[in-house]
N, C-alpha and C positions, 0 to 999 in steps of 0.2 A: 213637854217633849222637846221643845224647841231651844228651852232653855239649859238641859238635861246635853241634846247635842252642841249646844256652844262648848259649856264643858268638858265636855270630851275630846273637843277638837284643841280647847287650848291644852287639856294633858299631855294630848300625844304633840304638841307645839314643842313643848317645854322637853318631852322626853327629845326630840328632834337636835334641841339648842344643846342638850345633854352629850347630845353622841358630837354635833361639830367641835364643839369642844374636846373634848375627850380624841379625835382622829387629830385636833393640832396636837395636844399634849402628848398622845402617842408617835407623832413624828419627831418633838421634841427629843421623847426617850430614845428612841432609835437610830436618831441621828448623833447622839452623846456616845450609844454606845460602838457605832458604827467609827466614829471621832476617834474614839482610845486606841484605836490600831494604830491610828495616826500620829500620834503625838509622841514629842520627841525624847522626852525623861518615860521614867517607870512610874514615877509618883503623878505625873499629870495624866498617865492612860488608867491609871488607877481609879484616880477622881473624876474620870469624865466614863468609866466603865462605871463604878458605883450609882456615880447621879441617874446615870441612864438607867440602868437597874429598878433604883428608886422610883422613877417615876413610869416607867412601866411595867413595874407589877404592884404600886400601891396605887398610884394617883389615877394612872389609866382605866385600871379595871373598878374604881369607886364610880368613876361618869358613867363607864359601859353598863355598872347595876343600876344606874338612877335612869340613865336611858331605858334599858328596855323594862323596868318597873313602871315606865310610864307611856311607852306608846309599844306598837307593837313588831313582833321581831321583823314581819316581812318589810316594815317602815326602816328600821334602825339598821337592820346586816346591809343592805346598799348604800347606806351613809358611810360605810367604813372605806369604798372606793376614795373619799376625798382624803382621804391618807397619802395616796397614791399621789393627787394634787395637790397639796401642800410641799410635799418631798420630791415633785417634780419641778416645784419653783424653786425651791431654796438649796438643793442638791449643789449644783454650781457653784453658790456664793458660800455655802456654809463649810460641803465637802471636799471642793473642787470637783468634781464630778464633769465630765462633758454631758452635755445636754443638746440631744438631735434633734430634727425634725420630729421625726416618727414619737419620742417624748413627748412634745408638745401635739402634737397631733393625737395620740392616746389618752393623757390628758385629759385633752378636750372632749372627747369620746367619755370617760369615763364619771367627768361631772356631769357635762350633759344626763346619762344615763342613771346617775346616783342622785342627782335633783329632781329628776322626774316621778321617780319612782316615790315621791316623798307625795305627790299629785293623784297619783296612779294604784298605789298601795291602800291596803286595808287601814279601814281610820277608825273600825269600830274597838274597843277592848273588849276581850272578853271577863266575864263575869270567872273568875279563879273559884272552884271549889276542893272540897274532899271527892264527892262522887266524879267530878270532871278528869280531876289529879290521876283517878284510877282508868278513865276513861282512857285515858292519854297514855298511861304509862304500864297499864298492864292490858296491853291491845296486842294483837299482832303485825299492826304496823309498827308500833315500835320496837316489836322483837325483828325484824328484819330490814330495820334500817339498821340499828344497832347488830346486824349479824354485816350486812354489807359495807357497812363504815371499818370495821373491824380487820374484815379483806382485806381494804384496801389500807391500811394500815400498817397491817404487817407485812405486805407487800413491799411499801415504803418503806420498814424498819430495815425490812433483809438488803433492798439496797444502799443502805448507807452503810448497814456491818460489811458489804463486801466492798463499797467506794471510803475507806476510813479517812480519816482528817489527814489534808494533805495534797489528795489526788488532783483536787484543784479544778476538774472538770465540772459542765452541763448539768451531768447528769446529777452527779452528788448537789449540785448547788437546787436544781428544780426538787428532788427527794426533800432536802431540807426547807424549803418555798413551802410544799405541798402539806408536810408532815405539820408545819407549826399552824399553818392557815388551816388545815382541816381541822385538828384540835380544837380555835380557838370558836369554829365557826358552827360548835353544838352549844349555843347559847340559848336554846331551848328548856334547857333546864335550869338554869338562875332564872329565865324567863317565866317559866311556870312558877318555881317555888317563891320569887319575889314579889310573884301575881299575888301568889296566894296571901303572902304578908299583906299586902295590902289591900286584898279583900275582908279578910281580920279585923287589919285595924280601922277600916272603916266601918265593917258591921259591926265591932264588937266581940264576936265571935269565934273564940279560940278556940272551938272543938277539936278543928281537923288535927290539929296539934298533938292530940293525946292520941294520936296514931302513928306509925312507926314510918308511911310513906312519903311524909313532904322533906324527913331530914336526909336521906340517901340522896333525894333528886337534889336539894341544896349542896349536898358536898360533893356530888358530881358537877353540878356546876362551879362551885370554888374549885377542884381537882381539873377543868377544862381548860380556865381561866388560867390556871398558873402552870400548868403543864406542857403548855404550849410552848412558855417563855426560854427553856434551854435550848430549843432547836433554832427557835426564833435567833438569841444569840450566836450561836452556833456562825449563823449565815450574815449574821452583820460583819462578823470578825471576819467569814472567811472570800467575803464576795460584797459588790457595789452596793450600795444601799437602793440607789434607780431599780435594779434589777431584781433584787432580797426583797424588798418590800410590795414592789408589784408582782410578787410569786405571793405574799402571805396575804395582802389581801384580797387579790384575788379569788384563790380559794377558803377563805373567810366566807366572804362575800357568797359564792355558790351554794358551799355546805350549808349555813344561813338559813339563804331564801329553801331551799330544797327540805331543810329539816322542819322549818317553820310551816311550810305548805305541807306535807306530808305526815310530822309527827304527831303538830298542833292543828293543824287542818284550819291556818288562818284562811286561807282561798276559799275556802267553802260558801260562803255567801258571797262573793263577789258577782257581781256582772258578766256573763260570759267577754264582751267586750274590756270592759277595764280589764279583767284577766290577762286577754291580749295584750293590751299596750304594757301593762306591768310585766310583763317575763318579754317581752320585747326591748323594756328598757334593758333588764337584766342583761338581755346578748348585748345591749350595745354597750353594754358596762364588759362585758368577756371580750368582744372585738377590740375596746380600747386597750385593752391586758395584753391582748396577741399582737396587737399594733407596735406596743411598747417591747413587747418579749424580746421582737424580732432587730431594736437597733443594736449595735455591735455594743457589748457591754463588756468590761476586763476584771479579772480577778484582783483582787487586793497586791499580790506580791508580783504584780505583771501588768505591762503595758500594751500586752495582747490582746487580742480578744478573745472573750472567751468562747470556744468551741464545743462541738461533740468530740468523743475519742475519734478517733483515728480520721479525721477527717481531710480529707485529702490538699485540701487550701492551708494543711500546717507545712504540707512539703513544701509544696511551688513557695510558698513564702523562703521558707528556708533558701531555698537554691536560689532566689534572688541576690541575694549576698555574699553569695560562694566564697570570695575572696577577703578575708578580713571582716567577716563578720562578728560580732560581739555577742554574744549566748551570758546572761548573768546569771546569778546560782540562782537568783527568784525564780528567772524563768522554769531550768532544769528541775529546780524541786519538786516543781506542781507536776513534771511530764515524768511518765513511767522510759521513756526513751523519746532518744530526739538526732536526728541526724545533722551534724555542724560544719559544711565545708569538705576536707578530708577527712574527719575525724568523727565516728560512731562513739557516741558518747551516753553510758548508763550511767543514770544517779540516783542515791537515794539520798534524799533530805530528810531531815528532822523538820519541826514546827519551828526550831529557833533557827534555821536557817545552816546548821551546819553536817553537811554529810560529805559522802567520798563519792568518787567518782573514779571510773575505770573508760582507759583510752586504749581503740584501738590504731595504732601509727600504721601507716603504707605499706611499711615490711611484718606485719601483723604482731608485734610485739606489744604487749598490752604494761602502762605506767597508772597508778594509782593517786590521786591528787583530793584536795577537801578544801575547794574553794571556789573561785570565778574562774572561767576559763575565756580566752580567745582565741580564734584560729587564724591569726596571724600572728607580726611582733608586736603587734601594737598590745602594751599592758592597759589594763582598767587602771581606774582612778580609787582611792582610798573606799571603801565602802561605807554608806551610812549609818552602821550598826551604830549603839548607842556606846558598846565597847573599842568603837572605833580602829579594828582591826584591819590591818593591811590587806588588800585583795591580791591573789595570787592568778599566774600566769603561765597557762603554757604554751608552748609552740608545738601547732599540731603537725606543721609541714618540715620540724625537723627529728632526726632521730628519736625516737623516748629513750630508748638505750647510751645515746649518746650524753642528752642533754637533763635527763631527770625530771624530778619534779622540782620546780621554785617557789619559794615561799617566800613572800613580802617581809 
Protein backbone atom coordinates (compact mmCIF):
# COMPACT_ATOMS: atom_id res chain seq x y z
CA UNK A 1 0.00 0.00 0.00
CA UNK A 2 2.62 2.18 0.86
CA UNK A 3 4.36 1.62 -2.05
CA UNK A 4 1.18 1.71 -4.38
CA UNK A 5 0.83 5.46 -2.70
CA UNK A 6 4.44 6.63 -3.47
CA UNK A 7 3.35 6.17 -6.94
CA UNK A 8 0.72 8.00 -7.10
CA UNK A 9 1.94 10.77 -5.63
CA UNK A 10 4.96 10.80 -8.04
CA UNK A 11 2.13 10.63 -11.10
CA UNK A 12 0.24 13.36 -9.99
CA UNK A 13 4.12 15.17 -9.56
CA UNK A 14 4.72 14.63 -12.98
CA UNK A 15 1.14 15.52 -14.12
CA UNK A 16 1.96 19.00 -11.95
CA UNK A 17 5.51 19.58 -13.82
CA UNK A 18 3.09 18.97 -17.13
CA UNK A 19 0.65 21.85 -16.43
CA UNK A 20 3.94 24.44 -15.24
CA UNK A 21 5.09 23.94 -18.27
CA UNK A 22 2.51 24.03 -20.43
CA UNK A 23 1.09 27.69 -18.39
CA UNK A 24 4.89 29.11 -19.44
CA UNK A 25 4.46 27.86 -23.02
CA UNK A 26 1.03 29.18 -23.01
CA UNK A 27 2.12 32.72 -22.13
CA UNK A 28 4.71 32.30 -24.67
CA UNK A 29 1.79 31.88 -27.31
CA UNK A 30 -0.13 34.63 -26.19
CA UNK A 31 2.31 37.03 -25.78
CA UNK A 32 3.35 36.33 -29.73
CA UNK A 33 0.13 36.75 -30.56
CA UNK A 34 -0.77 39.63 -28.50
CA UNK A 35 2.95 40.93 -30.21
CA UNK A 36 1.61 40.95 -33.97
CA UNK A 37 -0.60 44.06 -33.30
CA UNK A 38 2.35 45.44 -32.57
CA UNK A 39 4.72 45.04 -34.96
CA UNK A 40 5.72 47.33 -37.53
CA UNK A 41 5.54 45.43 -41.27
CA UNK A 42 2.51 43.08 -42.18
CA UNK A 43 4.79 40.24 -42.86
CA UNK A 44 6.45 40.34 -39.19
CA UNK A 45 2.68 40.56 -37.41
CA UNK A 46 2.04 37.79 -39.57
CA UNK A 47 4.76 35.62 -38.26
CA UNK A 48 4.59 36.29 -34.79
CA UNK A 49 0.43 35.87 -35.17
CA UNK A 50 1.15 32.40 -36.74
CA UNK A 51 3.96 31.18 -34.13
CA UNK A 52 1.57 32.25 -31.37
CA UNK A 53 -1.26 30.22 -33.07
CA UNK A 54 1.15 27.39 -33.19
CA UNK A 55 1.99 27.06 -30.08
CA UNK A 56 -1.20 27.68 -28.51
CA UNK A 57 -3.35 25.41 -30.06
CA UNK A 58 -0.72 22.48 -30.71
CA UNK A 59 1.94 22.58 -28.18
CA UNK A 60 -0.19 24.06 -25.21
CA UNK A 61 -2.94 21.84 -25.39
CA UNK A 62 -0.50 18.42 -25.78
CA UNK A 63 1.07 19.42 -21.90
CA UNK A 64 -2.74 20.27 -20.79
CA UNK A 65 -3.59 16.34 -22.05
CA UNK A 66 -0.53 14.97 -20.37
CA UNK A 67 -1.27 17.09 -17.24
CA UNK A 68 -4.57 16.17 -16.49
CA UNK A 69 -4.09 12.37 -17.86
CA UNK A 70 -1.88 12.34 -14.84
CA UNK A 71 -2.98 14.08 -11.76
CA UNK A 72 -6.16 15.32 -11.23
CA UNK A 73 -8.39 18.20 -12.44
CA UNK A 74 -9.02 19.79 -8.98
CA UNK A 75 -4.76 19.81 -8.76
CA UNK A 76 -4.07 20.98 -12.47
CA UNK A 77 -7.18 24.00 -13.14
CA UNK A 78 -5.49 26.16 -10.13
CA UNK A 79 -2.00 25.68 -11.80
CA UNK A 80 -3.24 27.54 -14.85
CA UNK A 81 -3.47 30.95 -12.29
CA UNK A 82 0.56 30.92 -12.89
CA UNK A 83 -0.08 31.96 -16.41
CA UNK A 84 -1.21 35.07 -14.88
CA UNK A 85 2.37 34.97 -13.23
CA UNK A 86 4.59 34.59 -15.70
CA UNK A 87 2.80 37.25 -17.98
CA UNK A 88 2.78 39.58 -15.11
CA UNK A 89 6.70 39.44 -15.10
CA UNK A 90 7.54 39.70 -18.45
CA UNK A 91 4.56 41.91 -19.81
CA UNK A 92 6.81 44.98 -19.30
CA UNK A 93 9.88 43.81 -20.93
CA UNK A 94 8.56 41.73 -23.66
CA UNK A 95 5.18 44.10 -24.34
CA UNK A 96 5.94 47.25 -22.92
CA UNK A 97 3.00 46.98 -20.93
CA UNK A 98 2.96 49.31 -17.58
CA UNK A 99 2.97 47.05 -14.72
CA UNK A 100 1.36 48.52 -11.06
CA UNK A 101 1.17 47.85 -7.76
CA UNK A 102 -2.04 46.28 -7.65
CA UNK A 103 -0.21 43.56 -10.65
CA UNK A 104 2.36 42.72 -8.47
CA UNK A 105 0.32 42.54 -5.69
CA UNK A 106 -2.31 40.10 -7.44
CA UNK A 107 0.24 38.34 -8.60
CA UNK A 108 1.34 37.43 -5.45
CA UNK A 109 -2.05 36.62 -4.47
CA UNK A 110 -2.61 34.37 -7.17
CA UNK A 111 0.61 32.02 -6.92
CA UNK A 112 0.45 31.96 -3.33
CA UNK A 113 -3.27 30.55 -3.88
CA UNK A 114 -2.29 28.26 -7.02
CA UNK A 115 0.77 26.63 -5.12
CA UNK A 116 -1.14 25.78 -2.44
CA UNK A 117 -3.83 24.15 -3.74
CA UNK A 118 -1.18 21.70 -5.31
CA UNK A 119 -0.88 20.84 -1.10
CA UNK A 120 -4.34 21.18 -0.38
CA UNK A 121 -6.03 19.48 -3.43
CA UNK A 122 -7.13 15.83 -4.14
CA UNK A 123 -3.84 13.66 -4.59
CA UNK A 124 -5.90 10.32 -5.02
CA UNK A 125 -6.73 9.33 -8.92
CA UNK A 126 -9.51 7.92 -9.63
CA UNK A 127 -9.80 4.47 -11.10
CA UNK A 128 -11.43 5.46 -14.97
CA UNK A 129 -13.96 3.09 -16.01
CA UNK A 130 -16.96 2.25 -18.52
CA UNK A 131 -19.64 1.95 -15.60
CA UNK A 132 -18.04 5.23 -13.84
CA UNK A 133 -17.84 7.03 -17.45
CA UNK A 134 -21.74 6.52 -17.38
CA UNK A 135 -21.79 7.35 -13.71
CA UNK A 136 -20.50 10.66 -14.55
CA UNK A 137 -22.00 11.51 -17.75
CA UNK A 138 -25.48 10.30 -17.81
CA UNK A 139 -26.38 11.64 -14.23
CA UNK A 140 -28.37 14.59 -13.55
CA UNK A 141 -25.60 16.49 -12.27
CA UNK A 142 -24.20 16.66 -15.45
CA UNK A 143 -27.43 17.37 -17.27
CA UNK A 144 -27.65 20.61 -15.31
CA UNK A 145 -24.45 21.76 -15.19
CA UNK A 146 -24.29 21.43 -18.76
CA UNK A 147 -27.86 23.26 -18.82
CA UNK A 148 -26.29 26.22 -16.60
CA UNK A 149 -23.03 26.51 -18.24
CA UNK A 150 -24.98 26.84 -21.41
CA UNK A 151 -27.08 30.12 -19.77
CA UNK A 152 -24.39 31.53 -19.31
CA UNK A 153 -23.00 31.15 -22.46
CA UNK A 154 -25.34 32.39 -24.56
CA UNK A 155 -25.79 35.11 -22.38
CA UNK A 156 -22.03 36.08 -23.18
CA UNK A 157 -22.58 35.35 -26.90
CA UNK A 158 -25.58 37.91 -27.09
CA UNK A 159 -23.38 40.44 -25.60
CA UNK A 160 -20.62 40.54 -28.00
CA UNK A 161 -23.33 40.28 -31.04
CA UNK A 162 -24.63 43.62 -29.67
CA UNK A 163 -20.86 45.06 -28.45
CA UNK A 164 -19.19 44.01 -32.31
CA UNK A 165 -15.44 44.46 -32.87
CA UNK A 166 -14.59 47.84 -32.55
CA UNK A 167 -16.53 49.28 -29.47
CA UNK A 168 -13.41 48.98 -27.64
CA UNK A 169 -15.16 49.13 -24.21
CA UNK A 170 -15.12 46.95 -20.54
CA UNK A 171 -17.69 45.39 -21.22
CA UNK A 172 -16.93 43.61 -24.73
CA UNK A 173 -13.42 43.04 -23.50
CA UNK A 174 -14.68 41.04 -19.95
CA UNK A 175 -17.55 38.93 -22.53
CA UNK A 176 -14.49 38.00 -24.48
CA UNK A 177 -12.14 37.21 -20.95
CA UNK A 178 -15.14 35.15 -19.82
CA UNK A 179 -16.37 33.42 -23.10
CA UNK A 180 -12.78 31.90 -23.95
CA UNK A 181 -11.85 31.10 -19.97
CA UNK A 182 -15.29 29.27 -19.52
CA UNK A 183 -14.80 27.13 -22.65
CA UNK A 184 -11.57 26.22 -21.85
CA UNK A 185 -12.20 25.49 -18.22
CA UNK A 186 -14.62 22.16 -19.07
CA UNK A 187 -11.64 20.18 -19.02
CA UNK A 188 -13.61 17.44 -17.34
CA UNK A 189 -13.89 15.74 -20.33
CA UNK A 190 -10.41 15.10 -21.98
CA UNK A 191 -10.04 14.46 -18.17
CA UNK A 192 -12.38 11.49 -17.97
CA UNK A 193 -11.75 10.12 -21.49
CA UNK A 194 -7.83 10.27 -21.17
CA UNK A 195 -8.57 8.75 -17.62
CA UNK A 196 -9.98 6.21 -19.33
CA UNK A 197 -6.99 5.69 -22.00
CA UNK A 198 -5.07 5.10 -19.52
CA UNK A 199 -6.77 2.90 -17.46
CA UNK A 200 -6.80 0.58 -20.66
CA UNK A 201 -3.71 0.62 -21.22
CA UNK A 202 -2.52 -0.23 -18.13
CA UNK A 203 -5.18 -3.05 -17.49
CA UNK A 204 -5.08 -4.28 -20.85
CA UNK A 205 -8.47 -3.78 -21.23
CA UNK A 206 -10.14 -2.42 -24.13
CA UNK A 207 -13.72 -3.32 -23.67
CA UNK A 208 -15.11 0.04 -22.77
CA UNK A 209 -14.11 1.02 -26.34
CA UNK A 210 -16.51 -1.06 -28.11
CA UNK A 211 -19.02 1.36 -26.75
CA UNK A 212 -20.29 4.42 -28.29
CA UNK A 213 -19.64 6.70 -24.92
CA UNK A 214 -16.05 7.41 -24.28
CA UNK A 215 -15.73 8.94 -28.12
CA UNK A 216 -18.29 11.90 -27.91
CA UNK A 217 -16.88 12.75 -24.20
CA UNK A 218 -13.22 12.78 -26.06
CA UNK A 219 -14.30 15.03 -28.97
CA UNK A 220 -16.05 17.37 -26.59
CA UNK A 221 -13.08 17.62 -25.01
CA UNK A 222 -10.81 18.25 -28.36
CA UNK A 223 -14.08 20.68 -29.48
CA UNK A 224 -13.36 22.70 -25.67
CA UNK A 225 -9.87 22.83 -26.08
CA UNK A 226 -9.81 24.39 -29.42
CA UNK A 227 -12.93 26.33 -29.41
CA UNK A 228 -11.95 28.49 -26.99
CA UNK A 229 -8.98 29.76 -29.03
CA UNK A 230 -11.00 32.38 -31.43
CA UNK A 231 -12.23 34.34 -28.62
CA UNK A 232 -9.20 33.95 -26.75
CA UNK A 233 -7.60 35.72 -30.00
CA UNK A 234 -10.10 37.87 -30.49
CA UNK A 235 -8.98 39.63 -27.03
CA UNK A 236 -5.20 39.58 -27.37
CA UNK A 237 -5.56 41.70 -30.60
CA UNK A 238 -8.26 43.80 -29.27
CA UNK A 239 -6.99 44.60 -25.52
CA UNK A 240 -3.76 44.41 -23.05
CA UNK A 241 -2.44 41.12 -22.57
CA UNK A 242 -2.19 42.17 -18.25
CA UNK A 243 -5.85 42.36 -18.45
CA UNK A 244 -6.98 39.47 -21.47
CA UNK A 245 -5.23 37.00 -19.77
CA UNK A 246 -6.24 37.55 -16.32
CA UNK A 247 -9.96 37.61 -17.64
CA UNK A 248 -9.21 33.92 -19.34
CA UNK A 249 -7.60 32.35 -16.63
CA UNK A 250 -9.38 33.32 -14.29
CA UNK A 251 -12.33 31.96 -15.23
CA UNK A 252 -10.54 28.83 -16.62
CA UNK A 253 -9.59 28.44 -13.20
CA UNK A 254 -13.28 28.56 -11.55
CA UNK A 255 -15.23 26.71 -14.25
CA UNK A 256 -12.37 23.89 -13.54
CA UNK A 257 -12.30 23.57 -10.03
CA UNK A 258 -16.42 23.78 -9.95
CA UNK A 259 -16.81 21.32 -12.79
CA UNK A 260 -14.29 18.87 -11.39
CA UNK A 261 -15.89 19.07 -7.83
CA UNK A 262 -19.43 18.81 -9.20
CA UNK A 263 -19.37 16.84 -12.48
CA UNK A 264 -16.57 14.32 -11.25
CA UNK A 265 -17.16 14.50 -7.68
CA UNK A 266 -13.21 14.77 -7.00
CA UNK A 267 -14.14 16.47 -3.42
CA UNK A 268 -15.92 13.57 -2.30
CA UNK A 269 -13.50 11.96 -0.12
CA UNK A 270 -11.75 14.70 0.98
CA UNK A 271 -11.48 15.82 4.66
CA UNK A 272 -14.01 18.21 5.70
CA UNK A 273 -11.05 20.50 6.67
CA UNK A 274 -8.63 20.15 3.72
CA UNK A 275 -11.88 20.84 1.80
CA UNK A 276 -11.72 24.17 3.60
CA UNK A 277 -8.31 25.34 3.10
CA UNK A 278 -8.65 24.11 -0.86
CA UNK A 279 -11.61 26.39 -1.94
CA UNK A 280 -10.15 28.89 0.47
CA UNK A 281 -7.15 28.75 -1.72
CA UNK A 282 -9.42 29.01 -4.78
CA UNK A 283 -10.92 32.63 -3.41
CA UNK A 284 -7.44 33.70 -2.71
CA UNK A 285 -6.61 32.82 -6.38
CA UNK A 286 -10.20 35.15 -7.42
CA UNK A 287 -9.18 38.00 -4.82
CA UNK A 288 -5.88 38.08 -6.67
CA UNK A 289 -7.83 38.32 -10.28
CA UNK A 290 -10.19 41.22 -8.65
CA UNK A 291 -6.97 42.76 -7.36
CA UNK A 292 -5.35 42.68 -10.75
CA UNK A 293 -8.92 43.63 -12.73
CA UNK A 294 -9.02 46.73 -10.94
CA UNK A 295 -5.52 48.58 -11.96
CA UNK A 296 -6.06 51.04 -14.84
CA UNK A 297 -5.60 48.89 -18.04
CA UNK A 298 -5.83 50.59 -21.84
CA UNK A 299 -7.06 49.22 -24.90
CA UNK A 300 -4.71 48.33 -27.80
CA UNK A 301 -5.37 51.68 -30.07
CA UNK A 302 -5.38 54.06 -26.88
CA UNK A 303 -3.55 55.38 -24.24
CA UNK A 304 -6.64 55.66 -22.08
CA UNK A 305 -7.84 53.64 -19.75
CA UNK A 306 -9.95 51.53 -20.36
CA UNK A 307 -13.57 52.21 -18.98
CA UNK A 308 -17.22 51.16 -18.50
CA UNK A 309 -19.64 53.08 -21.17
CA UNK A 310 -20.58 56.08 -20.13
CA UNK A 311 -18.74 56.69 -17.38
CA UNK A 312 -18.53 59.77 -16.01
CA UNK A 313 -14.56 60.25 -15.37
CA UNK A 314 -14.43 60.19 -19.58
CA UNK A 315 -16.03 63.89 -19.32
CA UNK A 316 -14.14 65.49 -16.45
CA UNK A 317 -11.13 64.10 -18.36
CA UNK A 318 -12.11 65.56 -21.47
CA UNK A 319 -12.85 69.18 -20.01
CA UNK A 320 -9.36 69.28 -18.57
CA UNK A 321 -7.94 70.11 -21.75
CA UNK A 322 -10.71 72.31 -23.17
CA UNK A 323 -8.25 74.33 -25.00
CA UNK A 324 -6.19 72.62 -27.59
CA UNK A 325 -6.66 69.43 -26.72
CA UNK A 326 -5.59 66.58 -29.23
CA UNK A 327 -8.39 63.58 -29.66
CA UNK A 328 -6.54 60.98 -32.34
CA UNK A 329 -8.60 58.90 -34.62
CA UNK A 330 -7.50 55.60 -32.27
CA UNK A 331 -8.97 57.21 -29.54
CA UNK A 332 -12.51 58.28 -31.58
CA UNK A 333 -12.75 54.95 -33.14
CA UNK A 334 -13.25 52.90 -30.06
CA UNK A 335 -15.94 55.71 -28.62
CA UNK A 336 -19.60 55.65 -30.09
CA UNK A 337 -19.38 59.59 -29.23
CA UNK A 338 -17.10 61.94 -27.51
CA UNK A 339 -17.15 65.41 -26.54
CA UNK A 340 -13.76 67.61 -27.77
CA UNK A 341 -13.34 71.22 -26.54
CA UNK A 342 -16.07 73.24 -28.73
CA UNK A 343 -16.64 70.58 -31.00
CA UNK A 344 -19.26 67.42 -30.68
CA UNK A 345 -17.74 65.02 -32.47
CA UNK A 346 -19.49 61.46 -33.93
CA UNK A 347 -17.24 58.87 -35.60
CA UNK A 348 -17.36 55.79 -36.97
CA UNK A 349 -14.28 53.79 -37.46
CA UNK A 350 -13.44 50.81 -39.46
CA UNK A 351 -10.84 47.99 -37.83
CA UNK A 352 -8.11 49.70 -40.17
CA UNK A 353 -8.45 52.79 -38.67
CA UNK A 354 -10.20 54.80 -41.28
CA UNK A 355 -13.73 56.39 -40.93
CA UNK A 356 -15.49 59.84 -41.15
CA UNK A 357 -16.44 62.02 -38.83
CA UNK A 358 -19.21 64.67 -38.51
CA UNK A 359 -18.56 68.32 -36.69
CA UNK A 360 -20.74 70.21 -35.23
CA UNK A 361 -19.11 74.12 -35.35
CA UNK A 362 -20.59 77.01 -32.76
CA UNK A 363 -22.88 78.37 -35.45
CA UNK A 364 -24.28 74.67 -35.68
CA UNK A 365 -23.20 74.02 -39.08
CA UNK A 366 -22.03 70.51 -39.50
CA UNK A 367 -18.30 69.51 -41.95
CA UNK A 368 -17.54 65.94 -42.65
CA UNK A 369 -13.81 64.95 -42.45
CA UNK A 370 -11.83 61.00 -42.32
CA UNK A 371 -9.00 61.46 -40.26
CA UNK A 372 -7.23 62.94 -36.91
CA UNK A 373 -8.71 65.72 -35.61
CA UNK A 374 -7.53 68.81 -33.20
CA UNK A 375 -9.44 71.44 -31.45
CA UNK A 376 -7.10 73.96 -31.83
CA UNK A 377 -4.35 75.12 -34.75
CA UNK A 378 -2.01 73.03 -33.60
CA UNK A 379 -1.95 70.00 -36.50
CA UNK A 380 -0.84 66.29 -35.44
CA UNK A 381 2.24 64.91 -36.74
CA UNK A 382 2.42 62.37 -39.74
CA UNK A 383 0.64 59.16 -38.53
CA UNK A 384 2.11 55.73 -37.93
CA UNK A 385 0.21 53.85 -40.22
CA UNK A 386 2.41 51.42 -42.12
CA UNK A 387 0.94 53.43 -45.32
CA UNK A 388 2.31 56.32 -43.83
CA UNK A 389 -0.51 58.70 -44.58
CA UNK A 390 -0.62 62.26 -43.68
CA UNK A 391 -2.83 63.01 -40.59
CA UNK A 392 -5.33 65.68 -41.27
CA UNK A 393 -6.59 68.66 -39.27
CA UNK A 394 -9.29 70.68 -38.43
CA UNK A 395 -10.04 73.78 -36.66
CA UNK A 396 -12.85 73.50 -34.42
CA UNK A 397 -13.06 77.07 -33.17
CA UNK A 398 -13.08 78.39 -36.72
CA UNK A 399 -15.97 78.46 -39.30
CA UNK A 400 -16.60 74.98 -41.02
CA UNK A 401 -18.33 76.87 -43.74
CA UNK A 402 -15.51 79.00 -43.98
CA UNK A 403 -12.62 77.06 -43.69
CA UNK A 404 -13.63 73.28 -44.82
CA UNK A 405 -12.14 70.29 -44.40
CA UNK A 406 -7.95 69.89 -44.78
CA UNK A 407 -6.34 67.20 -45.93
CA UNK A 408 -2.61 66.53 -45.34
Amino acid sequence: AGALARVSAMVVALGICFEILATMVGTIGKQLVSYSTRAESKKAATAFKVSGLIVTTLIGPVLDMAAYTFAPQGIIAPLNGLDIVWNTCSAPFTLGERLTRRHVIGSGLVFIGASSTSVFGPHHSTQESLEWLREVFLSWHFLAYLTTFGSLLVVSLVTLSTRPKGTGDKVRGIALGCTAGGIAGNMFFISAGLGLVRTSASTGNWSAWSTWLPYPVLLCGILMAVSNIPFMIKGLEEYDALFMVTLFEGCHIVVACVSGAWVLGEMSNMAPGRLVLYWGCILLIVVGLLVIQTAPTARKDSDRPLRWPSDPEVEAEEKEDEEGAVVPMATLGSMPRQTTGHANVVVWASWSGIGSASFAGPDGDVVNSDAAWTSSDERPSASDDDDDDDATSIEAEESPRAEGSRRG
